[in-house]
Backbone atoms as SQL, in Angstrom:
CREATE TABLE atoms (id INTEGER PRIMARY KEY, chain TEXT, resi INTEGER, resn TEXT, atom TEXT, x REAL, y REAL, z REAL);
INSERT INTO atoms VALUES
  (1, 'A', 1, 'UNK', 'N', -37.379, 137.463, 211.801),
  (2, 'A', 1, 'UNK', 'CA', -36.623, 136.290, 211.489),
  (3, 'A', 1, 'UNK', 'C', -37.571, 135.251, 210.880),
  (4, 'A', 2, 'UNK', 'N', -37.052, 134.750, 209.824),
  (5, 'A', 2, 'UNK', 'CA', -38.237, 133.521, 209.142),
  (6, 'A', 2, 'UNK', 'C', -38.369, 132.751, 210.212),
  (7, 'A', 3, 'UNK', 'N', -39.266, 131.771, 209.780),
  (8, 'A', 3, 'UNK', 'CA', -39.673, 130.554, 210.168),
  (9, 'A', 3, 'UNK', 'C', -39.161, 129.467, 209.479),
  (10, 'A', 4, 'UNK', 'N', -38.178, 128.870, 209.963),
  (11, 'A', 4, 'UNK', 'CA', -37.683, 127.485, 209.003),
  (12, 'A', 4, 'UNK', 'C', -38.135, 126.779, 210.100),
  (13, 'A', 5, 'UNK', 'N', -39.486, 125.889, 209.850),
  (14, 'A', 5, 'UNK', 'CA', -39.996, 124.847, 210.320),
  (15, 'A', 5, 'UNK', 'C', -39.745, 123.287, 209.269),
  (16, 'A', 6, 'UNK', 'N', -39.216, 122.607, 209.840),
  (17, 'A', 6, 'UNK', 'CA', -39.133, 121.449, 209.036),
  (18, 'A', 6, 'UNK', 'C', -40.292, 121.095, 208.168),
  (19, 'A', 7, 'UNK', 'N', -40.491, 120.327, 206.796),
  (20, 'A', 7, 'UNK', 'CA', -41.051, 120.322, 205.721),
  (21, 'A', 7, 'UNK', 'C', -41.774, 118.900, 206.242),
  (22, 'A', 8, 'UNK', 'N', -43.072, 118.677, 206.390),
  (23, 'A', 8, 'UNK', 'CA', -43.481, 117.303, 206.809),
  (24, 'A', 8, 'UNK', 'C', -43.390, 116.663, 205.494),
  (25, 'A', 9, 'UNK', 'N', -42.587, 115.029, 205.611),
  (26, 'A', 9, 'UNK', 'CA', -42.840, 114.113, 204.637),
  (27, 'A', 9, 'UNK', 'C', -43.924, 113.664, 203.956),
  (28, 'A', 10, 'UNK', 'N', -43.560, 113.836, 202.672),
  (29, 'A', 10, 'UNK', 'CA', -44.946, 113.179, 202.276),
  (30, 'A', 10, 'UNK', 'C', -45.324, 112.294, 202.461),
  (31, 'A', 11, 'UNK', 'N', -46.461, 111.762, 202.680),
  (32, 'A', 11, 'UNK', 'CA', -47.430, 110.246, 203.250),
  (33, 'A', 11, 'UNK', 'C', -47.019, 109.345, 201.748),
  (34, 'A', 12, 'UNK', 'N', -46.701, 108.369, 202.041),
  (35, 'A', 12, 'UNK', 'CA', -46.763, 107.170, 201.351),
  (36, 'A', 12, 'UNK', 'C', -47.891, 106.293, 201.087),
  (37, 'A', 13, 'UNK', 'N', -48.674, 106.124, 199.890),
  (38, 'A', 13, 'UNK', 'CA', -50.027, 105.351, 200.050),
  (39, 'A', 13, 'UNK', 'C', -49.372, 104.002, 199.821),
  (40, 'A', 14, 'UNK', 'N', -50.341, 103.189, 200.585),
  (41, 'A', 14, 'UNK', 'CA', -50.302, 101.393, 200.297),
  (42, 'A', 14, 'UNK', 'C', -51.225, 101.590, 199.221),
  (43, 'A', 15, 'UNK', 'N', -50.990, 100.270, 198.431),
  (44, 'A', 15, 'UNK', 'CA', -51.726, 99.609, 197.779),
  (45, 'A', 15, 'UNK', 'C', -52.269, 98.139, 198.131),
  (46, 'A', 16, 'UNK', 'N', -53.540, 97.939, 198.067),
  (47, 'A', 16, 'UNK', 'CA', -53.751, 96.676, 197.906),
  (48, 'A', 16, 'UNK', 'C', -54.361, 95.686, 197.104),
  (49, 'A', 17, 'UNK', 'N', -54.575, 94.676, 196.648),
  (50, 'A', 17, 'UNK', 'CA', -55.154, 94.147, 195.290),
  (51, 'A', 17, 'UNK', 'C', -56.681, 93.440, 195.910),
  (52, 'A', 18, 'UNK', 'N', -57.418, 93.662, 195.615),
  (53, 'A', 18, 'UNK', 'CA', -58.395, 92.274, 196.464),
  (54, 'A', 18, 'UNK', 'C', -58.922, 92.597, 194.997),
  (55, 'A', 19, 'UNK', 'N', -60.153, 90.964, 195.406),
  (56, 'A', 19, 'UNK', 'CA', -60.679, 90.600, 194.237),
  (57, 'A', 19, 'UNK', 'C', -62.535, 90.569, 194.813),
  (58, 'A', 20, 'UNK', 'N', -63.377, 91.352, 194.387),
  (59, 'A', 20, 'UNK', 'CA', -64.884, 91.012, 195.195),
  (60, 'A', 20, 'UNK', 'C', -65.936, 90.376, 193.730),
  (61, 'A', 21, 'UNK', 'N', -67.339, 89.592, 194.201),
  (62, 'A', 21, 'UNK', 'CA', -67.734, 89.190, 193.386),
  (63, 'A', 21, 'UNK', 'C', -68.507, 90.180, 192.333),
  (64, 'A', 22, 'UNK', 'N', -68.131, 89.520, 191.273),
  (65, 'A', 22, 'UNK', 'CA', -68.078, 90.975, 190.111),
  (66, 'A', 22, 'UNK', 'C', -69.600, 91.754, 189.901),
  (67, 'A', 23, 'UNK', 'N', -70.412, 91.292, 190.402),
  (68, 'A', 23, 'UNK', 'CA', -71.613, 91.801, 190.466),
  (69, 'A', 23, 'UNK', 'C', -71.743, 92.894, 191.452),
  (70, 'A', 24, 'UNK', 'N', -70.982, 92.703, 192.226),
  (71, 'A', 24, 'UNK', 'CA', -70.967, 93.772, 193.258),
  (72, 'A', 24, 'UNK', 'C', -69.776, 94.866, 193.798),
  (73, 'A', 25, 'UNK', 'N', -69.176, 95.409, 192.586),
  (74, 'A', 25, 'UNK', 'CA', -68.460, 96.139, 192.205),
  (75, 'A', 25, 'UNK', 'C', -68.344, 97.263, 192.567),
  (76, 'A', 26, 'UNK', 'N', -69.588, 98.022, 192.522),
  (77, 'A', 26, 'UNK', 'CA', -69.907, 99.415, 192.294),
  (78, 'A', 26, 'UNK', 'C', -70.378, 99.191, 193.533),
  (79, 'A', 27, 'UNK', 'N', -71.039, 98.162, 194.116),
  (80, 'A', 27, 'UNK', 'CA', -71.805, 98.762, 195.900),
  (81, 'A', 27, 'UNK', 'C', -70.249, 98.511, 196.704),
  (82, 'A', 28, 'UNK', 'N', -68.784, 97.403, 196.094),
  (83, 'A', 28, 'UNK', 'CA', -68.117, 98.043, 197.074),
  (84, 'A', 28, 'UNK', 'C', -67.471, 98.920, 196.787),
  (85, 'A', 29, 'UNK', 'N', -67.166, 99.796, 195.795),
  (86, 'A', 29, 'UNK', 'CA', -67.100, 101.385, 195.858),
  (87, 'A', 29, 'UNK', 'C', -67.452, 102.193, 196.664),
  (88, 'A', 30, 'UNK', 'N', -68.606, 101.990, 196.264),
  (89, 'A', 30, 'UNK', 'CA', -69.767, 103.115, 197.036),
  (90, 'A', 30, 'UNK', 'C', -69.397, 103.090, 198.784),
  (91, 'A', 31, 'UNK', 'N', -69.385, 101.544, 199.078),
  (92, 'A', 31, 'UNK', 'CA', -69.053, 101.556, 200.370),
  (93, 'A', 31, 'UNK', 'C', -67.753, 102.176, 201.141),
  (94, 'A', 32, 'UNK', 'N', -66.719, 101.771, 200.260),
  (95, 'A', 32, 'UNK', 'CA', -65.301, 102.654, 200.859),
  (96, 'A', 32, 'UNK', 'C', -65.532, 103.946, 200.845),
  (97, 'A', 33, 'UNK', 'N', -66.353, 104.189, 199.663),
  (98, 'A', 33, 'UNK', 'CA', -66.570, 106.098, 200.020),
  (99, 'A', 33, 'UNK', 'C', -67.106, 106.089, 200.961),
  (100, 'A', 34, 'UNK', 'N', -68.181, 105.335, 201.689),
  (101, 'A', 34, 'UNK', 'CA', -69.413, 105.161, 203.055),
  (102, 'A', 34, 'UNK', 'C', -68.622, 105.842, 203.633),
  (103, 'A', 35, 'UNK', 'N', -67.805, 104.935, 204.237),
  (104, 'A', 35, 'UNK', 'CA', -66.981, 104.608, 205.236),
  (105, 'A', 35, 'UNK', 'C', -65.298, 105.210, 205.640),
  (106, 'A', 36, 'UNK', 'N', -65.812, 107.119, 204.528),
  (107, 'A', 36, 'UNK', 'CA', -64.737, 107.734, 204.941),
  (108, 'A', 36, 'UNK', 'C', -63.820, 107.860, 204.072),
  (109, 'A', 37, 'UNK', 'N', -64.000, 107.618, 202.643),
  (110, 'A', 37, 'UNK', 'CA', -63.485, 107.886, 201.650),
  (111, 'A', 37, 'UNK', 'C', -61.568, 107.179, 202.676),
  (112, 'A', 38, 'UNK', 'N', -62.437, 105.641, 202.948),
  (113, 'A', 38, 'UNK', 'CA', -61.069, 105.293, 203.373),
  (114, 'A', 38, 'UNK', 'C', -59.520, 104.729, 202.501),
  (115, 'A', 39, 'UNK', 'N', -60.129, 104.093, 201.134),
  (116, 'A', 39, 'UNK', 'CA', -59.157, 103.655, 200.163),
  (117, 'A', 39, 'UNK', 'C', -59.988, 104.603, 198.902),
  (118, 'A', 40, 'UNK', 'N', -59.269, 104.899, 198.085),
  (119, 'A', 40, 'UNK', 'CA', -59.334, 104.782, 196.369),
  (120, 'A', 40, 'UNK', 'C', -59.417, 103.346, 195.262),
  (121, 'A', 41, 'UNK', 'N', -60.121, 102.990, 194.629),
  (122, 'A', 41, 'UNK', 'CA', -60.908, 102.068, 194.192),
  (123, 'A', 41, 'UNK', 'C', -60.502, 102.340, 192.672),
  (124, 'A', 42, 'UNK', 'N', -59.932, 101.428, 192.162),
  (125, 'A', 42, 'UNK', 'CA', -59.631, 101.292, 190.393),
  (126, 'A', 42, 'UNK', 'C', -60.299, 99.694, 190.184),
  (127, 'A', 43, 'UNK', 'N', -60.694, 99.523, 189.624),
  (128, 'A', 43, 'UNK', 'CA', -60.594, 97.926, 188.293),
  (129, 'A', 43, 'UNK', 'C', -60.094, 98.023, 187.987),
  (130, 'A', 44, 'UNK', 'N', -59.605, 96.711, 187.616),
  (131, 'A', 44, 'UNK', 'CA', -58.667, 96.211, 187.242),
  (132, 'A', 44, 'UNK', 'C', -58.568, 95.247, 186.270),
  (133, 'A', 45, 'UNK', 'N', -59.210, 94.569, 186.663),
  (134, 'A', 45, 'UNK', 'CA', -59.915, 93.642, 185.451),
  (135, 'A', 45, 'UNK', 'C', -61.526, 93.241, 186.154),
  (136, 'A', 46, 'UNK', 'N', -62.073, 93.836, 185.014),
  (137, 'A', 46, 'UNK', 'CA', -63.545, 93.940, 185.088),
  (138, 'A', 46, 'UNK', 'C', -64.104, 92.629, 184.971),
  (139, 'A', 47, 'UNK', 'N', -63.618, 91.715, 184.182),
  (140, 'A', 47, 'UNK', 'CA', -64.127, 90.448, 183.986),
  (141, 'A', 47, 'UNK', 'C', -64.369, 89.313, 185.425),
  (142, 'A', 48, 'UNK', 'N', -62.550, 89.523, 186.192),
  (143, 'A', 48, 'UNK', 'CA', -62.709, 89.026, 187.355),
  (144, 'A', 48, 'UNK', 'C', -63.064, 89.438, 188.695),
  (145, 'A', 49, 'UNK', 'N', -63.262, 91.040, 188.638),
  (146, 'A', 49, 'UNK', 'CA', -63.600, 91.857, 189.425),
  (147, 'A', 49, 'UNK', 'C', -62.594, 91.884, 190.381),
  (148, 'A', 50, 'UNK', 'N', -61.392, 92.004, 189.815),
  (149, 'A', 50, 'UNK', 'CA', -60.179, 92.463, 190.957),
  (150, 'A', 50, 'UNK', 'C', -59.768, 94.213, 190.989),
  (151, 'A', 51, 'UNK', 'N', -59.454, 94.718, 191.886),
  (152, 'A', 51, 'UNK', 'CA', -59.365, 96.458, 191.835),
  (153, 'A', 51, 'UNK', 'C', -57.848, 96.363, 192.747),
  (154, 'A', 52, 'UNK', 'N', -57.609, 97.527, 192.591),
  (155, 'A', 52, 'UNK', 'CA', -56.684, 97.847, 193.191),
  (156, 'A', 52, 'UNK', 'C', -56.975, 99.171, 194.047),
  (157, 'A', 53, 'UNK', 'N', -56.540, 99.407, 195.547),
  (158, 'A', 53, 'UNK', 'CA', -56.978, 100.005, 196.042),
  (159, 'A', 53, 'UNK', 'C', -56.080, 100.822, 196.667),
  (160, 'A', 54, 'UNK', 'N', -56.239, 102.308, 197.117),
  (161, 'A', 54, 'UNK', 'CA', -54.891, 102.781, 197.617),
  (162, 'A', 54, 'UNK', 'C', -55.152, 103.994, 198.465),
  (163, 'A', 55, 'UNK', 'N', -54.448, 103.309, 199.694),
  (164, 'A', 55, 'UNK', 'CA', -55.062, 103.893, 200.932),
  (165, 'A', 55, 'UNK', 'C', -53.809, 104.633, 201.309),
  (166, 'A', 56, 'UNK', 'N', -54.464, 105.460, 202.715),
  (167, 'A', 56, 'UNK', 'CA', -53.096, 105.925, 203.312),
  (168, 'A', 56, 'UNK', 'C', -52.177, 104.417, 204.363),
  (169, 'A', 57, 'UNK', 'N', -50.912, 105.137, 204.706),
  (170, 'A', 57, 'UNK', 'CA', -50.613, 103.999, 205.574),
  (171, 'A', 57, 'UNK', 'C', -51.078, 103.681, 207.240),
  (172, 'A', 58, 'UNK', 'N', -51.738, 104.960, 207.289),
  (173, 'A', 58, 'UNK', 'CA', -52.561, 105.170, 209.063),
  (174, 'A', 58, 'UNK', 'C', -54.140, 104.589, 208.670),
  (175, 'A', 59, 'UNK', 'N', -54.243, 103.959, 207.490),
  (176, 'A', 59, 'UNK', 'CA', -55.861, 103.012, 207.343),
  (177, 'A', 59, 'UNK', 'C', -55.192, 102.208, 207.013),
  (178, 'A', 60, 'UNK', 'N', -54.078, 101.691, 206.597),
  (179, 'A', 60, 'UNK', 'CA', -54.427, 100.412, 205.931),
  (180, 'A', 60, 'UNK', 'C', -54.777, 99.112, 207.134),
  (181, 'A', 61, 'UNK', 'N', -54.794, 99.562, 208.364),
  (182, 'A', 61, 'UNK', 'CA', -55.379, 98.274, 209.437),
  (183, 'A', 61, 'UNK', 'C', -56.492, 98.018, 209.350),
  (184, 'A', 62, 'UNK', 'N', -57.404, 99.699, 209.108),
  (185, 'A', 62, 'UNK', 'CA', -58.438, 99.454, 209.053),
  (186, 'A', 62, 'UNK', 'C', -59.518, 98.943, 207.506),
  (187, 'A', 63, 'UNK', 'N', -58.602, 99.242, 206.508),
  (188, 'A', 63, 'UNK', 'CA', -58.948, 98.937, 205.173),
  (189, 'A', 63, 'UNK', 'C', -58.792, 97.365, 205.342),
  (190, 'A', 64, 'UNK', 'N', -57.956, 96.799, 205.532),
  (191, 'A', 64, 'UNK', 'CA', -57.599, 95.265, 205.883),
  (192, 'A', 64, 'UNK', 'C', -59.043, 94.319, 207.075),
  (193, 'A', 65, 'UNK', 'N', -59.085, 95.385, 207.838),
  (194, 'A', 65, 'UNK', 'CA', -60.082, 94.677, 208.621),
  (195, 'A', 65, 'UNK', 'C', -61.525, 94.763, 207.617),
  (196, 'A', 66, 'UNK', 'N', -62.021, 95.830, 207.382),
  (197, 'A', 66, 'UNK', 'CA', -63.057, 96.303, 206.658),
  (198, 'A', 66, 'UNK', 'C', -63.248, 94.914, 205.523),
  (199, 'A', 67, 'UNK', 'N', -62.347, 94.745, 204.767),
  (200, 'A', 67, 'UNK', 'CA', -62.445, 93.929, 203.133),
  (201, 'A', 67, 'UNK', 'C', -63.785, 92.656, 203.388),
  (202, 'A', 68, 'UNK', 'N', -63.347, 91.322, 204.480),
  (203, 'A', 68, 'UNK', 'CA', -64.161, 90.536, 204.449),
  (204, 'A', 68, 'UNK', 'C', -65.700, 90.885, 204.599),
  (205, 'A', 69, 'UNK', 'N', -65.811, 92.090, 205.585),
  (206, 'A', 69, 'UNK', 'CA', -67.219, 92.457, 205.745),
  (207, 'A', 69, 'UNK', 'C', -67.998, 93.000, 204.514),
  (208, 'A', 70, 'UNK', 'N', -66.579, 93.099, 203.612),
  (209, 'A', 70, 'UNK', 'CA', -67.683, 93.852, 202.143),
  (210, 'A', 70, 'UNK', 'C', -67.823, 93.107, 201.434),
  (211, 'A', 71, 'UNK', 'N', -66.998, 91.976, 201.641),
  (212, 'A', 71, 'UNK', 'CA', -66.715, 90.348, 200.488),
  (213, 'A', 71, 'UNK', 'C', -65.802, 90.514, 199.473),
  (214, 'A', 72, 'UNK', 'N', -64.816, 91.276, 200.016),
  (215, 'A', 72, 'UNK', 'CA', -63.387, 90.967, 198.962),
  (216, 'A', 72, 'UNK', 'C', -62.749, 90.493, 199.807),
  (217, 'A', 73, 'UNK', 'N', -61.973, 90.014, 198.728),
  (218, 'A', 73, 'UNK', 'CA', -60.588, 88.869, 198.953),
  (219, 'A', 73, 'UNK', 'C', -59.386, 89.287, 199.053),
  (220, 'A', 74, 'UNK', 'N', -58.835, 89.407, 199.646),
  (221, 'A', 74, 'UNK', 'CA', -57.111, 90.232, 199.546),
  (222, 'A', 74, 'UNK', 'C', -56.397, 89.398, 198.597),
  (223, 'A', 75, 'UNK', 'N', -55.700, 89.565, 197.553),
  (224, 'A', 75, 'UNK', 'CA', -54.902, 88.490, 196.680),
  (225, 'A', 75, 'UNK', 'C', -53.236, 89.226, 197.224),
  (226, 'A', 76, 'UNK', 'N', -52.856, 88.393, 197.947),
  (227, 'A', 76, 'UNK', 'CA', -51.405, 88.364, 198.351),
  (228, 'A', 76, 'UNK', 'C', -50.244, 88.109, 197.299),
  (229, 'A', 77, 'UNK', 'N', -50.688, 87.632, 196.391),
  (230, 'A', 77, 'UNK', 'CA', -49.471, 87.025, 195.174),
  (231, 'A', 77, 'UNK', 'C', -49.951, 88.175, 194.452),
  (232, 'A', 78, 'UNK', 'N', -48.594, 88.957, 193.971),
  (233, 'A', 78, 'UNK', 'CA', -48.908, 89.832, 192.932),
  (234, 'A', 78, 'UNK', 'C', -48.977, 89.706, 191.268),
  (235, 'A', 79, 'UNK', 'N', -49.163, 88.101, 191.413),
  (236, 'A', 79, 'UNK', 'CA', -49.205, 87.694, 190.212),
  (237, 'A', 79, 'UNK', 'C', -50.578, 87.206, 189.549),
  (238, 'A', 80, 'UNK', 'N', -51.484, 87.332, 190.976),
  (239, 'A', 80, 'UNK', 'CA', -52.911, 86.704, 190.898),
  (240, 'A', 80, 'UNK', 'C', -53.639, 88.670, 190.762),
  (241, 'A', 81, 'UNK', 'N', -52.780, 89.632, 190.537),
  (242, 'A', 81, 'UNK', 'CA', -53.535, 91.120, 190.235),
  (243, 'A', 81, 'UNK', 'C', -53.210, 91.304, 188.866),
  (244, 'A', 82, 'UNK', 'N', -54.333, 91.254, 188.145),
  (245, 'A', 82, 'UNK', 'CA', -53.638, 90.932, 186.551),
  (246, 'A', 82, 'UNK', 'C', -53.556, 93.013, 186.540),
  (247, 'A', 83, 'UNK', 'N', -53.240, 93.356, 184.904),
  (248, 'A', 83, 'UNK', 'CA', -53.133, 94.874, 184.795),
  (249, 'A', 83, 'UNK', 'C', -54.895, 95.104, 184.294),
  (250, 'A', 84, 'UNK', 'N', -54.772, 96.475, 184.111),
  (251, 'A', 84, 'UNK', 'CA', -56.249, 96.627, 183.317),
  (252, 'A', 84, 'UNK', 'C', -56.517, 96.029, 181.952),
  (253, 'A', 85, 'UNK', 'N', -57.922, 94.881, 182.026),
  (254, 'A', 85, 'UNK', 'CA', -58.552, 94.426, 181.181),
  (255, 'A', 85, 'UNK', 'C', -59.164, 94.836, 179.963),
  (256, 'A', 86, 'UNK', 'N', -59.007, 94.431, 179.063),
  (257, 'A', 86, 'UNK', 'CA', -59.234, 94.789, 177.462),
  (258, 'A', 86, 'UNK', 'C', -60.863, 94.953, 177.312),
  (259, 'A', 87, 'UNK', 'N', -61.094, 95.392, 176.756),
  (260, 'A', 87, 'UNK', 'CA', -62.712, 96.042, 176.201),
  (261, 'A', 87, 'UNK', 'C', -63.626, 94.686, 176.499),
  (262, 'A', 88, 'UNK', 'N', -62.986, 93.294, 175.399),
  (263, 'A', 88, 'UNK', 'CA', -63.969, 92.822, 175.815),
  (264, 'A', 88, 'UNK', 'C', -63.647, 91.709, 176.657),
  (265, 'A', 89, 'UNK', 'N', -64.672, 90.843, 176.881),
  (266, 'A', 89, 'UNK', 'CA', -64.554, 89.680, 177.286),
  (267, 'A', 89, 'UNK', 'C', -63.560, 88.856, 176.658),
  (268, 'A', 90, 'UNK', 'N', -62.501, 87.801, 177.828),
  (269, 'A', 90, 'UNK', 'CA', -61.494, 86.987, 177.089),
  (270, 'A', 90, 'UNK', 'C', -62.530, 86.181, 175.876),
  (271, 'A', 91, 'UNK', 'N', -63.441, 85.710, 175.858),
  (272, 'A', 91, 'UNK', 'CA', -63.627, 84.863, 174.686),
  (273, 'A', 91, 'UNK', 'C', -64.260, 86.005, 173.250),
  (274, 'A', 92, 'UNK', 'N', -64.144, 87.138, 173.690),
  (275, 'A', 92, 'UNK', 'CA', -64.729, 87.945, 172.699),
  (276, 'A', 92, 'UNK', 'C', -63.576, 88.654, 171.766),
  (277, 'A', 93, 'UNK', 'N', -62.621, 88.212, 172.683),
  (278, 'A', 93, 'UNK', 'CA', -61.302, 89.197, 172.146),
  (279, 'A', 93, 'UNK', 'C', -60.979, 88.477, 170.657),
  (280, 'A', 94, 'UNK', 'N', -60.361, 89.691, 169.678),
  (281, 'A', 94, 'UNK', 'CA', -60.003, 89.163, 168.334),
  (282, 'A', 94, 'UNK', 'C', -58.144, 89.547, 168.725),
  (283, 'A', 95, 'UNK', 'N', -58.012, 90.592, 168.647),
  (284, 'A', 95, 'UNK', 'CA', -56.661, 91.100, 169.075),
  (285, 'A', 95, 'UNK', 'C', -56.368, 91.182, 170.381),
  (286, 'A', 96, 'UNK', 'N', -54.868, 90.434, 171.103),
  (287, 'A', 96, 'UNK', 'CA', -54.788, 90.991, 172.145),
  (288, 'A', 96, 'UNK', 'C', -53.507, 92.245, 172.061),
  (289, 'A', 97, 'UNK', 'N', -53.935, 93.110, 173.018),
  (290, 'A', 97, 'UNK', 'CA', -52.762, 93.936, 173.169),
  (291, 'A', 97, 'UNK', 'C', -51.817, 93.738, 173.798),
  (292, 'A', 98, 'UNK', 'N', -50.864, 94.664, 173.293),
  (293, 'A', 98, 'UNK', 'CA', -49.441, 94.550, 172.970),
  (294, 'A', 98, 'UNK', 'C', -49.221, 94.246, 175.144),
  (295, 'A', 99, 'UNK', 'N', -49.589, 95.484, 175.315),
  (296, 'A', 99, 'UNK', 'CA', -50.014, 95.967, 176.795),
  (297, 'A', 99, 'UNK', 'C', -51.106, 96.354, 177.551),
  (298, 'A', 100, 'UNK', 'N', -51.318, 96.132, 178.476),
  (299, 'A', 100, 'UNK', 'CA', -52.955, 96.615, 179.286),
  (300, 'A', 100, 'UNK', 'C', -53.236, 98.305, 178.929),
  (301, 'A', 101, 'UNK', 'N', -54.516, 98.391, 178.046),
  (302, 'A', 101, 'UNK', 'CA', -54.744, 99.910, 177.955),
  (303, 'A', 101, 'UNK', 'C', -54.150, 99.845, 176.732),
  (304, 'A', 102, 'UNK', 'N', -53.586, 99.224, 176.075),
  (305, 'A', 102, 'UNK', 'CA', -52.802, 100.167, 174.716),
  (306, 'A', 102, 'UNK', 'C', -53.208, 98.984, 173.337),
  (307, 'A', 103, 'UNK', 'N', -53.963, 100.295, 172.497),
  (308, 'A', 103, 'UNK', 'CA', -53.978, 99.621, 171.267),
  (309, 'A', 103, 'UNK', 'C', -53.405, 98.854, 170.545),
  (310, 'A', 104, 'UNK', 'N', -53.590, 97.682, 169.428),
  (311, 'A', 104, 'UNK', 'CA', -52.637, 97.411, 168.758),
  (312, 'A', 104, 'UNK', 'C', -52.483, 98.010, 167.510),
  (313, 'A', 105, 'UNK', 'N', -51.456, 98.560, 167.376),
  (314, 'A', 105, 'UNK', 'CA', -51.213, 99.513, 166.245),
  (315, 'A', 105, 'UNK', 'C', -51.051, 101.562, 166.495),
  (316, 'A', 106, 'UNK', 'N', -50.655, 101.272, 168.202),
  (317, 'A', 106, 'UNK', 'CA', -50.826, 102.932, 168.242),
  (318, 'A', 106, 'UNK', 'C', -49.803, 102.741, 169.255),
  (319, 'A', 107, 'UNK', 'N', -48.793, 103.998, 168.908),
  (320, 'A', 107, 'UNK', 'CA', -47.614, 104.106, 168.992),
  (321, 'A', 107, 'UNK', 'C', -47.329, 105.239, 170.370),
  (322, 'A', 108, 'UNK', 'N', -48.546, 106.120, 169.970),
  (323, 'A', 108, 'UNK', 'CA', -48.592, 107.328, 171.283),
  (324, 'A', 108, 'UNK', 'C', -49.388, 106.915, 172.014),
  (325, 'A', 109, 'UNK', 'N', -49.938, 105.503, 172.558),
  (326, 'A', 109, 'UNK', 'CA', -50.145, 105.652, 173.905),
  (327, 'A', 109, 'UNK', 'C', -49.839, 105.181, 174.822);
């Protein structure tokens, strides 16, 4: 006789936005991997050094506690997490794009 064992749900990741000082970017990377490959780590905008991070929902207490000890900032308004930042610097920019990541003038991406 089979086994029809119920199908476990898939885990839902949180996201969270914090912002750390931009010089120290890559050591807090490095550190969430330290510490258990506890969140996933994107930039976001490189200029202000905000990332977006995305944990399971059985860390995010501990991802939340962790942040101040690494020196990020949690940004609660999702309006203060801009999208991914353009190549260059805002005062370097000639064109802005249409959208975060996408050329101006290219249709497939």
């Amino acid at each position: 006789m089979p086994n029809h064992s119920p199908t476990p749900k898939p885990r839902r990741s949180r996201v969270l936005y914090v912002e750390v000082p931009r010089t120290d970017i890559a050591r807090f990377r490095f550190l969430l991997e330290a510490y258990g490959h506890l969140a996933i780590a994107t930039v976001l905008d490189r200029f202000r050094a905000v990332l977006k991070l995305r944990c399971i929902r059985e860390a995010e207490t501990e991802v939340r506690a962790l942040l101040p000890a690494l020196g990020a900032r949690l940004l609660l308004d999702p309006e203060e997490a801009p999208g991914r930042s353009p190549a260059a610097p805002p005062h370097e920019r000639r064109v802005l794009p249409t959208q975060p990541g996408h050329l101006p003038g290219r249709e497939d991406q």
